[in-house]
C-alpha positions as CSV (number, residue, x, y, z in Angstrom):
1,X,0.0,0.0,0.0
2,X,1.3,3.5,-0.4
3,X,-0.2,6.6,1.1
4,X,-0.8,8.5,4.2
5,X,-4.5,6.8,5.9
6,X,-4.3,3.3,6.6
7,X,-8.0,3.1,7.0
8,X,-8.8,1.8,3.8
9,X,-11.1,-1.0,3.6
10,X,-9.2,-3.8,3.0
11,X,-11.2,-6.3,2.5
12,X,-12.4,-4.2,-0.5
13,X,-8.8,-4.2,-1.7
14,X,-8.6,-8.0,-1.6
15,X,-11.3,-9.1,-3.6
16,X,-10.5,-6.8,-6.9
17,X,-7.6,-8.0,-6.1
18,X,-8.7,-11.6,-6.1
19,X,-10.7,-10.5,-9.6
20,X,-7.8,-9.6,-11.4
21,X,-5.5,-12.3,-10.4
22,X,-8.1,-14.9,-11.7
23,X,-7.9,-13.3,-15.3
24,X,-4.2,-13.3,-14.8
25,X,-3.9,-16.6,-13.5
26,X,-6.1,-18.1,-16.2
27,X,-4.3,-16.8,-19.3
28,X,-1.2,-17.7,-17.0
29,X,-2.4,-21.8,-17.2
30,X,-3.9,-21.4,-20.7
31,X,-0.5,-19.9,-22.2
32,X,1.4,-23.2,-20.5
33,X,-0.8,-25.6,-22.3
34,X,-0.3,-23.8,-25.6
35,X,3.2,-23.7,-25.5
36,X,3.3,-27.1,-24.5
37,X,1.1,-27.6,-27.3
38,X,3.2,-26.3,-29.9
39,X,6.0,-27.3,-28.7
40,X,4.9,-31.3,-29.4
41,X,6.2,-32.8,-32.6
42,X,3.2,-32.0,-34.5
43,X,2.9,-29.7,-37.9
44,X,1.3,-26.8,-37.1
45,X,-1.4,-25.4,-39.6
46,X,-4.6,-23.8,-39.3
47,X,-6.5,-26.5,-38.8
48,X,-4.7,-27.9,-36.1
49,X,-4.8,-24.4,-33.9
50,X,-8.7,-24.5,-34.5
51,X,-8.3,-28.1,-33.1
52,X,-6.5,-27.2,-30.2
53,X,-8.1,-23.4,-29.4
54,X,-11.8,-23.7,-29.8
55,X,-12.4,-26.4,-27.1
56,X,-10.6,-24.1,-24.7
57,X,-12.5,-21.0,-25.5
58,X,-16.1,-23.0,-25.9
59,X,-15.4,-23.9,-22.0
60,X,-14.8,-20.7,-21.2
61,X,-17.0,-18.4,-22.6
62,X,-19.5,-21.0,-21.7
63,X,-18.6,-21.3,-17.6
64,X,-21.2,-20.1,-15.0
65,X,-20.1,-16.6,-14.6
66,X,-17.6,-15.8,-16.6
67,X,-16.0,-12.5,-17.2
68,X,-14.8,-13.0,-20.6
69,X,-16.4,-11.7,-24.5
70,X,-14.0,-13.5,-26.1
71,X,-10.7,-15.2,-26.2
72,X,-8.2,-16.9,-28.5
73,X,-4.4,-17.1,-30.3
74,X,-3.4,-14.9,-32.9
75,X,0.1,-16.7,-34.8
76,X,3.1,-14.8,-34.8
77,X,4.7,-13.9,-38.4
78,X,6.2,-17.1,-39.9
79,X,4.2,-19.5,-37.4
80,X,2.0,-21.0,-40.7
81,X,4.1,-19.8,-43.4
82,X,6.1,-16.6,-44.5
83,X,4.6,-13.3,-44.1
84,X,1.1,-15.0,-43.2
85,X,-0.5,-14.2,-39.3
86,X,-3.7,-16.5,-38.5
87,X,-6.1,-15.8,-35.5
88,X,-8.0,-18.2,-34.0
89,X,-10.5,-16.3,-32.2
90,X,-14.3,-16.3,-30.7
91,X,-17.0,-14.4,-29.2
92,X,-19.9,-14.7,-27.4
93,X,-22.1,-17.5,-26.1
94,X,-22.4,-18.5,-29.8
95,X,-18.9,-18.7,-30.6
96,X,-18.5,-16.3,-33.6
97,X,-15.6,-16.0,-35.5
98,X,-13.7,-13.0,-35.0
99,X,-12.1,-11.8,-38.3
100,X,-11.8,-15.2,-40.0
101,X,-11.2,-13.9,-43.7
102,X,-7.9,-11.9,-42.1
103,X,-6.7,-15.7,-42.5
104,X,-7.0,-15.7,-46.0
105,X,-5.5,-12.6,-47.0
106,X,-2.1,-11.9,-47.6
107,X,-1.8,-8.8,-46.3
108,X,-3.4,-10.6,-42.5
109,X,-0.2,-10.2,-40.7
110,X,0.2,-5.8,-40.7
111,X,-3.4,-6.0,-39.0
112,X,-2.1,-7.3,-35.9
113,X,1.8,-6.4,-35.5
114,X,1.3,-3.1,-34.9
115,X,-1.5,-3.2,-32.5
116,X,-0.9,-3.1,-28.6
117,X,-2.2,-6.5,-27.0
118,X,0.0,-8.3,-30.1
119,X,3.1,-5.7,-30.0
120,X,3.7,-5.3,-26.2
121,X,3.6,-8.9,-25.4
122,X,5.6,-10.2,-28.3
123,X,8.5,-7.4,-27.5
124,X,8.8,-8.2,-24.1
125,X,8.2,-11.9,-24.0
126,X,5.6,-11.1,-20.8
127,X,2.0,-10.8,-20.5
128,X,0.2,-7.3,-21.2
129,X,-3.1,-6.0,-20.7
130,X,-4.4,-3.0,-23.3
131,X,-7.6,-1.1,-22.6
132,X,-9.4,0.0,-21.7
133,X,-10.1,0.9,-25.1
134,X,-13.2,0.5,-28.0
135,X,-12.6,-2.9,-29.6
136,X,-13.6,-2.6,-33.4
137,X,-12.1,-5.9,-34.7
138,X,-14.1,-8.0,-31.9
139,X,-16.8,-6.8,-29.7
140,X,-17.3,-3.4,-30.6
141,X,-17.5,-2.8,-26.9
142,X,-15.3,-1.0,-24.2
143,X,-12.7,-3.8,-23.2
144,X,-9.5,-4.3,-21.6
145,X,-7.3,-7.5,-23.3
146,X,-5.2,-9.8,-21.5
147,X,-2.8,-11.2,-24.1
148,X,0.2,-13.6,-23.2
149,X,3.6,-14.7,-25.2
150,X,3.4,-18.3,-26.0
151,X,6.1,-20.0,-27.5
152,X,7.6,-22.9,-29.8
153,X,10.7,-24.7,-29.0
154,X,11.8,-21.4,-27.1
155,X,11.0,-18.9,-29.6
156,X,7.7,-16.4,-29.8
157,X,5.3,-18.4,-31.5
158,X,1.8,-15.4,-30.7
159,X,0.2,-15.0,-27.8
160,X,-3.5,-16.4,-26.7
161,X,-5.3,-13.7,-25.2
162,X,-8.8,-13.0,-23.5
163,X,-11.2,-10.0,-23.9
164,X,-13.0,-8.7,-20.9
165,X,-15.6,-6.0,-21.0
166,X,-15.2,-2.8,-19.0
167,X,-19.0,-3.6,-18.2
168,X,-18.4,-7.0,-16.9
169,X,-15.9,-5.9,-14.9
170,X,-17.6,-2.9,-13.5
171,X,-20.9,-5.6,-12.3
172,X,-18.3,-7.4,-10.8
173,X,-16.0,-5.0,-9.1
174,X,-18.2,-1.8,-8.7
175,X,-19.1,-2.8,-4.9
176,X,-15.7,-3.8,-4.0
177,X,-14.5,-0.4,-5.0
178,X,-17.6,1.5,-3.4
179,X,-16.7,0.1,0.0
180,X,-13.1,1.4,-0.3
181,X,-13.9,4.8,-1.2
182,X,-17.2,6.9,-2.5
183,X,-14.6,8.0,-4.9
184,X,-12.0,5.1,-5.6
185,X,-11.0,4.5,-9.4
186,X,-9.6,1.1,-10.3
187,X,-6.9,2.5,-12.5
188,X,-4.5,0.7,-15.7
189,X,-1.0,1.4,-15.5
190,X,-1.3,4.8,-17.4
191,X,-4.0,6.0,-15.1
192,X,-6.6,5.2,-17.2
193,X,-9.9,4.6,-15.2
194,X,-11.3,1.1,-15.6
195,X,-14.0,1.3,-13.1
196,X,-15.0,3.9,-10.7
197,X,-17.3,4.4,-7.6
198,X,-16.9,8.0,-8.6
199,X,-20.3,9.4,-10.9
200,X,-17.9,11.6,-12.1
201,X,-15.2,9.5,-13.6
202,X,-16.4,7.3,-16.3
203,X,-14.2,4.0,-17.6
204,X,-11.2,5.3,-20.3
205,X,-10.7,8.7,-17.9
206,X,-7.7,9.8,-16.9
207,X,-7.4,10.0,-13.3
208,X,-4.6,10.6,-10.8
209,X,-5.0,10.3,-6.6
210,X,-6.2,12.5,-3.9
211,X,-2.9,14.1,-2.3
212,X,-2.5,11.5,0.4
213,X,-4.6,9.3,-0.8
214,X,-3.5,5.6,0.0
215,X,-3.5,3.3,-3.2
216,X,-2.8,0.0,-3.9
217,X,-1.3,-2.5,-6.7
218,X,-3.7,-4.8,-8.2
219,X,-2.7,-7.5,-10.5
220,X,0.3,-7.0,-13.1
221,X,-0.6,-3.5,-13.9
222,X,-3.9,-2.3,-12.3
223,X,-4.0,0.0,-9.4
224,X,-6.5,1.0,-7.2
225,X,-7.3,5.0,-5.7
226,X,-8.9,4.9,-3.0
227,X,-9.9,8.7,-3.6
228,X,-9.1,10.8,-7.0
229,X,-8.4,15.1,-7.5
């Protein structure tokens, strides 16, 4: 904790805490098992990822509760083939297809390289979270996306990665946060706001905290203030 008051609600603290370690520790498991996966002695082609991915995201998306729109793999450069990406992605309760004719296009890999949740994790070799921001390839929504390096034989093979709405998150953090603070903002690591017991700070706000206002490290990269300027 950092901060003058001590008087924070912990208990608060703990269980967005406990929130955002379960995303984390889930695409944590999940990027094991696919570089274990691709790893094996196998060819790996499109089909083959499908094979592999779907089953993993159909459980998922379809557990009692779940936080997540979507989840999947996106290929690194090379994976299937010179200068050809593939994604292996889904939405939804009915498993759509995110952006499956990207797969068949030659120009598939510069829609991904560039963007954040593929750049950032792929550069560093360690897991990233981007958002919140307004996801027009998948859900047209406000999400944040958890995306992890997976690898083959020891080099960066993509990343599998998991899209959680800024709603869903809010239904499931919002009273957490209210009983730290009537103004406590769960932050990203550029003090963006995620969620917020504050009416006046809405999710993809920049925030900063009260002057003296304790605050705390959530997850990888989240943080919360108890109270905001």
């Amino acid at each position: 904790m950092n901060g003058k008051d001590a008087t924070v609600n912990s208990t608060g603290v703990g269980e967005l805490g406990a929130l955002v370690a379960g995303i984390e520790e889930r695409i944590d498991r999940w990027a094991q098992a696919a570089t274990e996966w691709l790893s094996g002695p196998g060819k790996i082609t499109g089909t083959s990822i499908d094979k592999f991915i779907r089953p993993t995201v159909d459980a998922m998306l379809h557990e009692p509760g779940t936080l997540l729109a979507g989840a999947g793999f996106v290929a690194a450069p090379g994976l299937l083939g010179p200068e050809r990406s593939y994604i292996a992605w889904w939405q939804g309760e009915d498993l759509e297809r995110v952006d499956a004719l990207a797969n068949f296009s030659p120009q598939s890999t510069s829609r991904y390289v560039k963007a954040e949740w593929f750049r950032v994790p792929m550069e560093t070799g360690r897991p990233h979270v981007t958002g919140p921001y307004i996801d027009l390839l998948c859900t047209d929504e406000y999400v944040l996306t958890f995306t992890h390096p997976v690898f083959r034989a020891g080099e960066l093979a993509g990343v599998v990665g998991l899209d959680v709405t800024a709603q869903t998150l809010e239904r499931a953090g919002l009273a957490a946060l209210r009983s730290i603070g009537p103004h406590a903002v769960l932050v990203n690591a550029g003090g963006r706001s995620i969620v917020s017991a504050s009416p006046t700070v809405d999710a993809g706000d920049m925030v900063r905290p009260d002057d003296g206002a304790p605050t705390f490290d959530v997850g990888r990269q989240f943080r919360i203030f108890s109270a905001t300027a």
